[in-house]
PyMOL Python script that loads the backbone (N, CA, C, O; Angstrom):
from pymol import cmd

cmd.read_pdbstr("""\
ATOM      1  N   UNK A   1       1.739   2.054  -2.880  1.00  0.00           N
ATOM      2  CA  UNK A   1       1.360   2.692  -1.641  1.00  0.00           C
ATOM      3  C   UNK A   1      -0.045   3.271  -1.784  1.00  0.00           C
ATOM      4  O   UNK A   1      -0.276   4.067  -2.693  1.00  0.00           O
ATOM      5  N   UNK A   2      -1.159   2.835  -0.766  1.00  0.00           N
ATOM      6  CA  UNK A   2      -2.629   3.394  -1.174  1.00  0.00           C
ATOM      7  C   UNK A   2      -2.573   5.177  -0.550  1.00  0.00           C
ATOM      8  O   UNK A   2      -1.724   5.793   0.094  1.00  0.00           O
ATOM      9  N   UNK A   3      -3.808   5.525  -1.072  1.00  0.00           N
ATOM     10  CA  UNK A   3      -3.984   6.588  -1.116  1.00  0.00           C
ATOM     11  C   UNK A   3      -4.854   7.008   0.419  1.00  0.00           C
ATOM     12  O   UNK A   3      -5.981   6.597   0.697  1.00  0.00           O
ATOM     13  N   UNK A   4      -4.002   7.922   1.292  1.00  0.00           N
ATOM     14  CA  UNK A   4      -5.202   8.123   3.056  1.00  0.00           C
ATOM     15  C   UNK A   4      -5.612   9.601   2.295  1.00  0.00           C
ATOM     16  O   UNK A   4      -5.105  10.361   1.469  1.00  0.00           O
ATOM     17  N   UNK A   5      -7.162   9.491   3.308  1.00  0.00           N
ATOM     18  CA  UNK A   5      -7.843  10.853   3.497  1.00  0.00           C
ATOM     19  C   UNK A   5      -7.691  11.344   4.671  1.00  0.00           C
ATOM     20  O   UNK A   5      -7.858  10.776   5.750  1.00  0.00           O
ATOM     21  N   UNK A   6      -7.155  13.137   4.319  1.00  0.00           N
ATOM     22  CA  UNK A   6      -7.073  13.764   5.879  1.00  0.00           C
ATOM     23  C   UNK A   6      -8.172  14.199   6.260  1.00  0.00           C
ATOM     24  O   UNK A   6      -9.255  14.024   5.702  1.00  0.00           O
ATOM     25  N   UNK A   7      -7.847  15.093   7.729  1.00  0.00           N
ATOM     26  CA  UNK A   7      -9.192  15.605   7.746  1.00  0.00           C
ATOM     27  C   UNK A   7      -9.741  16.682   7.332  1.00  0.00           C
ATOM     28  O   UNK A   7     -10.800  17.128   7.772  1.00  0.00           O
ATOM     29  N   UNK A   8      -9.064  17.181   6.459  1.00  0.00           N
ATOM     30  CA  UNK A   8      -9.847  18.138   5.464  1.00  0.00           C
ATOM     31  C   UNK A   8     -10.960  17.898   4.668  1.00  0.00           C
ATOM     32  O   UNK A   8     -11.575  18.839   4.165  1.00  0.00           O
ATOM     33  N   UNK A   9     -11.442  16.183   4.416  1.00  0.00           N
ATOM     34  CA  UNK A   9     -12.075  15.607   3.886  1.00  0.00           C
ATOM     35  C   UNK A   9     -13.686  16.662   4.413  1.00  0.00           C
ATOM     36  O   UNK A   9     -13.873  17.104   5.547  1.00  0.00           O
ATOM     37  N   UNK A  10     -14.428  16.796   3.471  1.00  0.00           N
ATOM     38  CA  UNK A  10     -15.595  17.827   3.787  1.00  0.00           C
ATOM     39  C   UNK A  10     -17.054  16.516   3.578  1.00  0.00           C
ATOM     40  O   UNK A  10     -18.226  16.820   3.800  1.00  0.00           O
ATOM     41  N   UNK A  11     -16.604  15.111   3.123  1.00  0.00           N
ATOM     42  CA  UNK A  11     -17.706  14.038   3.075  1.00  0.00           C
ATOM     43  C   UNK A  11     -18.456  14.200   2.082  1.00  0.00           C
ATOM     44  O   UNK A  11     -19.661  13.992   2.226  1.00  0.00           O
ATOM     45  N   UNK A  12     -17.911  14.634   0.761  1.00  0.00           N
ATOM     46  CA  UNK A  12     -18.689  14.914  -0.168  1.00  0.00           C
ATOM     47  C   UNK A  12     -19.097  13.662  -1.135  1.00  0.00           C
ATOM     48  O   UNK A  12     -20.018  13.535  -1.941  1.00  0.00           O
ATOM     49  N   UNK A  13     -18.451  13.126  -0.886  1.00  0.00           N
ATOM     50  CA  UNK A  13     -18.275  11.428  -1.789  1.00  0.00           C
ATOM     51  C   UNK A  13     -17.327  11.276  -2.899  1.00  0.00           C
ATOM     52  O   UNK A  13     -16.744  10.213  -3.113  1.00  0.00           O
ATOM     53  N   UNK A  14     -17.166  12.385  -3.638  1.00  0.00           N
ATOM     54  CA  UNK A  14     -16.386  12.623  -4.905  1.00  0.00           C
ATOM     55  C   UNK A  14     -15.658  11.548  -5.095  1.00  0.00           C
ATOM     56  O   UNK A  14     -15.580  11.069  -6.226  1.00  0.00           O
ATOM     57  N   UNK A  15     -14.914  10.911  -3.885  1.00  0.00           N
ATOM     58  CA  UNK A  15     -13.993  10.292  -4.171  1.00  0.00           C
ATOM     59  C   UNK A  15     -14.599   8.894  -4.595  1.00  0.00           C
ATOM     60  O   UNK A  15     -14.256   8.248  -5.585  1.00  0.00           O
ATOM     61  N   UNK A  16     -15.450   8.582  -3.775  1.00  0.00           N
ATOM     62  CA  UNK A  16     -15.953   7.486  -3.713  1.00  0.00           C
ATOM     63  C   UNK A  16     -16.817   7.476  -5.064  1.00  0.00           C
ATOM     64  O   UNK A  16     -15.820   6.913  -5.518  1.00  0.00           O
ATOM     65  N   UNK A  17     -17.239   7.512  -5.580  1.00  0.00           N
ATOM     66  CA  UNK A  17     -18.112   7.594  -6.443  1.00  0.00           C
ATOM     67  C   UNK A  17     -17.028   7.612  -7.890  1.00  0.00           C
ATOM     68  O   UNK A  17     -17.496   7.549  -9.027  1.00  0.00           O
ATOM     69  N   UNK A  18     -15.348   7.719  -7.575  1.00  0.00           N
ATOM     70  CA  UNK A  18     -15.068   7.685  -8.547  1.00  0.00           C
ATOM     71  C   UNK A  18     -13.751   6.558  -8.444  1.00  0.00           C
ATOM     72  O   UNK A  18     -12.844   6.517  -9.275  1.00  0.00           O
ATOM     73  N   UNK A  19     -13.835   5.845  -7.490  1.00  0.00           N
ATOM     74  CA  UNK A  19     -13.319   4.576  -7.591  1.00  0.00           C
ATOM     75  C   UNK A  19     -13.704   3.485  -7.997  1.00  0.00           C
ATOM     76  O   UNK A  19     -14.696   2.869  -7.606  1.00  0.00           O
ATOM     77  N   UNK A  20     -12.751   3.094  -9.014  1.00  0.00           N
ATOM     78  CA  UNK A  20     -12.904   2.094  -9.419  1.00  0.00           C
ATOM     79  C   UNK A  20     -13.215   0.640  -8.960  1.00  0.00           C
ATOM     80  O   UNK A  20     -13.896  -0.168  -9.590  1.00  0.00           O
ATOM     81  N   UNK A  21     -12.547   0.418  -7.639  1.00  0.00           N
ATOM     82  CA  UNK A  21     -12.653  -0.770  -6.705  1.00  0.00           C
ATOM     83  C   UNK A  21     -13.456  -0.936  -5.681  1.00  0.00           C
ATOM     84  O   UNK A  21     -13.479  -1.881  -4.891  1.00  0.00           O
ATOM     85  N   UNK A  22     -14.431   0.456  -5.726  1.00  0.00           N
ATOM     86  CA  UNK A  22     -14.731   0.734  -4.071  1.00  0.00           C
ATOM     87  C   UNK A  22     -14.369   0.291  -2.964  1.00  0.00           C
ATOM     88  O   UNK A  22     -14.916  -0.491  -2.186  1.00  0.00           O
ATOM     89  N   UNK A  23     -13.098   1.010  -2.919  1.00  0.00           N
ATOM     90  CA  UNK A  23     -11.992   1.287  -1.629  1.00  0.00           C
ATOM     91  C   UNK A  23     -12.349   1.982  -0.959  1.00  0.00           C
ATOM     92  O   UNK A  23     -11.747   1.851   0.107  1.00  0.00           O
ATOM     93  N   UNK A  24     -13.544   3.269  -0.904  1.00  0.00           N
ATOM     94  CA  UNK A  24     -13.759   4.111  -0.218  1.00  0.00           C
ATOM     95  C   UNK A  24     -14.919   3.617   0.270  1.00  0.00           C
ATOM     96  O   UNK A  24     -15.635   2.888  -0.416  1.00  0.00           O
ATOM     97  N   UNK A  25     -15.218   3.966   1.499  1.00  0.00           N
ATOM     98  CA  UNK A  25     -16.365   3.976   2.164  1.00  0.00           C
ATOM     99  C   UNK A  25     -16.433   5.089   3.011  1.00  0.00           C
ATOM    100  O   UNK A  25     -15.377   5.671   3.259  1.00  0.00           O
ATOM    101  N   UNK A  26     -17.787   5.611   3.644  1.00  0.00           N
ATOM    102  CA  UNK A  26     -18.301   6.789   4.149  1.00  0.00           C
ATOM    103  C   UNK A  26     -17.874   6.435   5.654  1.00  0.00           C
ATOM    104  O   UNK A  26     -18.446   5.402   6.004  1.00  0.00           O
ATOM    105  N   UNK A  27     -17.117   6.923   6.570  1.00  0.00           N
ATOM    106  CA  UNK A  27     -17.014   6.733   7.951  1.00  0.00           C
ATOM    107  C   UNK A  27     -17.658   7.706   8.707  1.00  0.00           C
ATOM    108  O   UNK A  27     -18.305   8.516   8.043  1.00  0.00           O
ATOM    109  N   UNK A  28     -17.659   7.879  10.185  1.00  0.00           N
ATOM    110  CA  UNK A  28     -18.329   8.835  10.920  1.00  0.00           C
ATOM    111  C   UNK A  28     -18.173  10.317  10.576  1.00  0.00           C
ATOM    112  O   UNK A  28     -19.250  10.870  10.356  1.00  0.00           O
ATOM    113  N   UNK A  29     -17.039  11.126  10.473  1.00  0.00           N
ATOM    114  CA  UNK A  29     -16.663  12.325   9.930  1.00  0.00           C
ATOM    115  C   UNK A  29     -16.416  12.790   8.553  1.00  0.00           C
ATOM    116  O   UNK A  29     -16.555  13.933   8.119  1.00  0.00           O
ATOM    117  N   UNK A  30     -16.072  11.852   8.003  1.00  0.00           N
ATOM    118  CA  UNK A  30     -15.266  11.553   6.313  1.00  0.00           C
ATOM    119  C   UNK A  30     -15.168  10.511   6.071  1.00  0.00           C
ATOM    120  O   UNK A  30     -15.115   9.546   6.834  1.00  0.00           O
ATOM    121  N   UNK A  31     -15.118  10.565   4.692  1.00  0.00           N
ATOM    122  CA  UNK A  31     -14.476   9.154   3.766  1.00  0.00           C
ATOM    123  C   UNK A  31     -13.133   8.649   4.176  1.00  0.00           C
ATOM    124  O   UNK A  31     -12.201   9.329   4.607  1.00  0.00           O
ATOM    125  N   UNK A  32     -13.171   7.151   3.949  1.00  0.00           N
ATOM    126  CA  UNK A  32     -12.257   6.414   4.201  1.00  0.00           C
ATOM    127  C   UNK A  32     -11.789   5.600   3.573  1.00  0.00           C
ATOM    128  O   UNK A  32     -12.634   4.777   3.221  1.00  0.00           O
ATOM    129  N   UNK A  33     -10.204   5.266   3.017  1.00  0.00           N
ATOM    130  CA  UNK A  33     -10.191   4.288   2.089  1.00  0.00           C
ATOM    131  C   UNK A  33      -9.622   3.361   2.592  1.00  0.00           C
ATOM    132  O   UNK A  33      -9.026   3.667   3.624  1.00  0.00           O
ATOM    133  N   UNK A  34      -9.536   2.112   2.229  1.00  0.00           N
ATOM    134  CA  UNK A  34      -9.263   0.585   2.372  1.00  0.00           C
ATOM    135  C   UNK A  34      -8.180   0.388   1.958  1.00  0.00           C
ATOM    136  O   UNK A  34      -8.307  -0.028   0.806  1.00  0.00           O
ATOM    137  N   UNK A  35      -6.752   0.469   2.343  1.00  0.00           N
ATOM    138  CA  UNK A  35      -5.694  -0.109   1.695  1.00  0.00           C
ATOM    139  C   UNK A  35      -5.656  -1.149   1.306  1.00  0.00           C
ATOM    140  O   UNK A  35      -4.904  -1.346   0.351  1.00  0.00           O
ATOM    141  N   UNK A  36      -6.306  -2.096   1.761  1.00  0.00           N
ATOM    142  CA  UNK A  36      -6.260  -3.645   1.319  1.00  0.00           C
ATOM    143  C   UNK A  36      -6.752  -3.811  -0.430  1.00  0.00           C
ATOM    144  O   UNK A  36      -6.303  -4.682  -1.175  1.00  0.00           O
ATOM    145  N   UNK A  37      -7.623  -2.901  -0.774  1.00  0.00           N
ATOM    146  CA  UNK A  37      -8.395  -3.310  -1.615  1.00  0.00           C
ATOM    147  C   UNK A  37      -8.031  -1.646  -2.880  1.00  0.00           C
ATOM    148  O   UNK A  37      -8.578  -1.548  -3.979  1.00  0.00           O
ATOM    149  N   UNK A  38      -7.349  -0.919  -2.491  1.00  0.00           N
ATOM    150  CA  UNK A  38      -6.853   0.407  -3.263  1.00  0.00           C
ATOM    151  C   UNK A  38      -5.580  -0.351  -4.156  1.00  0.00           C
ATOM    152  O   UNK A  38      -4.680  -1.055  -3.698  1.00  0.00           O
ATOM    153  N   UNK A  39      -5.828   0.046  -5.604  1.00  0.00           N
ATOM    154  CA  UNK A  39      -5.125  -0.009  -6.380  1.00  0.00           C
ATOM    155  C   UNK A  39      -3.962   1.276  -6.645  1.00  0.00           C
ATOM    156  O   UNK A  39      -3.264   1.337  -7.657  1.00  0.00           O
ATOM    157  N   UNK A  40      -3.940   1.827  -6.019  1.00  0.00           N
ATOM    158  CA  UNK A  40      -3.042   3.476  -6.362  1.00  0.00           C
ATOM    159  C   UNK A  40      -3.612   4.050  -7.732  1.00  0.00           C
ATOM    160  O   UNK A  40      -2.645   4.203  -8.477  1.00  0.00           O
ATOM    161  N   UNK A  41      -4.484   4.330  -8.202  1.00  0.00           N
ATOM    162  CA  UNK A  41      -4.790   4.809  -9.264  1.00  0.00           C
ATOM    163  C   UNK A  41      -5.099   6.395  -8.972  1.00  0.00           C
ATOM    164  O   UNK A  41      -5.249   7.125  -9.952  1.00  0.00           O
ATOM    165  N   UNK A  42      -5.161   6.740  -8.149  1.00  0.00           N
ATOM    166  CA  UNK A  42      -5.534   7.955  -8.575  1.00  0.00           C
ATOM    167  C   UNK A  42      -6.474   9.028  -8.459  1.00  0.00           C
ATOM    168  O   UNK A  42      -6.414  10.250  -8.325  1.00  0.00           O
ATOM    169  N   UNK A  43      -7.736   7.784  -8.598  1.00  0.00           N
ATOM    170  CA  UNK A  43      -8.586   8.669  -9.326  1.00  0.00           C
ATOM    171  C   UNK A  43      -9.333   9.850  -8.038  1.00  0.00           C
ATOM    172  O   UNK A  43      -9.563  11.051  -8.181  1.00  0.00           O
ATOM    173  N   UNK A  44      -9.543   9.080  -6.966  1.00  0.00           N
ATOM    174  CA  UNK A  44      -9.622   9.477  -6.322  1.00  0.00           C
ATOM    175  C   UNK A  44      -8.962  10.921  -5.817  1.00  0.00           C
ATOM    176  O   UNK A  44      -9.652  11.901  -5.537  1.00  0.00           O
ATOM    177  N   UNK A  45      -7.875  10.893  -5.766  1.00  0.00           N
ATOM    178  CA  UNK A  45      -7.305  12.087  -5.591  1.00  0.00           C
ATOM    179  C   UNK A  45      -7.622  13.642  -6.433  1.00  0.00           C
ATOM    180  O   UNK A  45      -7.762  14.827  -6.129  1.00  0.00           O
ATOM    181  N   UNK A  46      -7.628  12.730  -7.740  1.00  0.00           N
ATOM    182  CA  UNK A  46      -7.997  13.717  -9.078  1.00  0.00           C
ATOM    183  C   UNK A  46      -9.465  14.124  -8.698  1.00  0.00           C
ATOM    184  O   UNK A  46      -9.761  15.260  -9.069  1.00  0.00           O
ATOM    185  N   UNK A  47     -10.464  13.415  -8.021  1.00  0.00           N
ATOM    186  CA  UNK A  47     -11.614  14.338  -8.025  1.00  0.00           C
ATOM    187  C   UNK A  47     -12.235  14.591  -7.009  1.00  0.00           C
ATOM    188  O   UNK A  47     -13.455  14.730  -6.917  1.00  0.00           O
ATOM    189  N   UNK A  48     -11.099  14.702  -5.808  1.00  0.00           N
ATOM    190  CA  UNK A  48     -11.362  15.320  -4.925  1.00  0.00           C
ATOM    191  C   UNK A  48     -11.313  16.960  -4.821  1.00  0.00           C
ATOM    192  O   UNK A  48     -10.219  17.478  -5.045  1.00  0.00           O
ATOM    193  N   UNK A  49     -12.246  17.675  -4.548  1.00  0.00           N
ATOM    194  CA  UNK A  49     -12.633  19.144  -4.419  1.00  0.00           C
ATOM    195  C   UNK A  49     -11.857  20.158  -3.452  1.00  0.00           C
ATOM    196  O   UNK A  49     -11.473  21.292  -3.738  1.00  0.00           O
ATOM    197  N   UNK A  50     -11.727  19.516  -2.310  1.00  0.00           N
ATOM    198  CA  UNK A  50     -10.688  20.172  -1.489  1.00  0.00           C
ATOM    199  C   UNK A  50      -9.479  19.458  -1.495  1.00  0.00           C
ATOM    200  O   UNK A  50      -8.735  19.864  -0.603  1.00  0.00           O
ATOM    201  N   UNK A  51      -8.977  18.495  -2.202  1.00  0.00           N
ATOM    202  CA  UNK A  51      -6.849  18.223  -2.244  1.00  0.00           C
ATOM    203  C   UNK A  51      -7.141  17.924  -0.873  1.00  0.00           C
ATOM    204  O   UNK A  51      -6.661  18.630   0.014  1.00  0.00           O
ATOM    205  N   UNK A  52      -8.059  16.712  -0.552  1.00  0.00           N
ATOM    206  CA  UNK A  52      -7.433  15.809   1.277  1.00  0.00           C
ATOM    207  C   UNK A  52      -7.223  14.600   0.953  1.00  0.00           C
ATOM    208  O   UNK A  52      -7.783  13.772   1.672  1.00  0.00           O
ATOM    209  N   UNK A  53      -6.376  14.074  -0.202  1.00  0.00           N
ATOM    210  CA  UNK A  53      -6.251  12.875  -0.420  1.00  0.00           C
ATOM    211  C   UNK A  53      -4.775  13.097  -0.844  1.00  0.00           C
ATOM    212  O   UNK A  53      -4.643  13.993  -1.678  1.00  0.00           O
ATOM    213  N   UNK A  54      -3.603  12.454  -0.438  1.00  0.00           N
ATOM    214  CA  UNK A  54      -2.695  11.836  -0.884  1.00  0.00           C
ATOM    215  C   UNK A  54      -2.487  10.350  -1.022  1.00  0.00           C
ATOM    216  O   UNK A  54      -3.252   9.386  -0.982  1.00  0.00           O
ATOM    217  N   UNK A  55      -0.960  10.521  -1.228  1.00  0.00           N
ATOM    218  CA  UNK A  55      -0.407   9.012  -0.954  1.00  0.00           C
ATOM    219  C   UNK A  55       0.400   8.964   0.150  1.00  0.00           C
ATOM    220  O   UNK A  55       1.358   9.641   0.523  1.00  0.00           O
ATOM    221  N   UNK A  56      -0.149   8.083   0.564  1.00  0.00           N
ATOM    222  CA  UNK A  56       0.670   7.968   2.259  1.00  0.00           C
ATOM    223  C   UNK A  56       2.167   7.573   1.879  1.00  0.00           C
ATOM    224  O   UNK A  56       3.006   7.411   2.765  1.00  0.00           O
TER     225      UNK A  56
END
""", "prot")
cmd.dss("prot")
cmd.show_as("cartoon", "prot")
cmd.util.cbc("prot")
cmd.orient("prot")
């Protein structure tokens, strides 16, 4: 199951910058990830600053 960003997301990149697959990309308000292409790893979640990333 991939990992969604809420909108607590503050657009800092953290996440992005620490995926492995680049699943994330920058959208109009916040980051956004790609289920198609998210491996569930994680990492993302782990270095996000404000906790707006789960697993859906």
């Amino acid at each position: 199951m991939a990992y969604v960003i809420s909108s607590d997301c503050v657009a800092c990149g953290a996440c992005a910058e620490n995926c492995p697959v680049s699943a994330i990309s920058e959208g109009d308000s916040q980051y956004i990830i790609d289920a198609d292409v998210c491996v569930d790893c994680g990492s993302c979640a782990a270095n996000c600053p404000v906790e707006a990333i789960a697993q859906a």
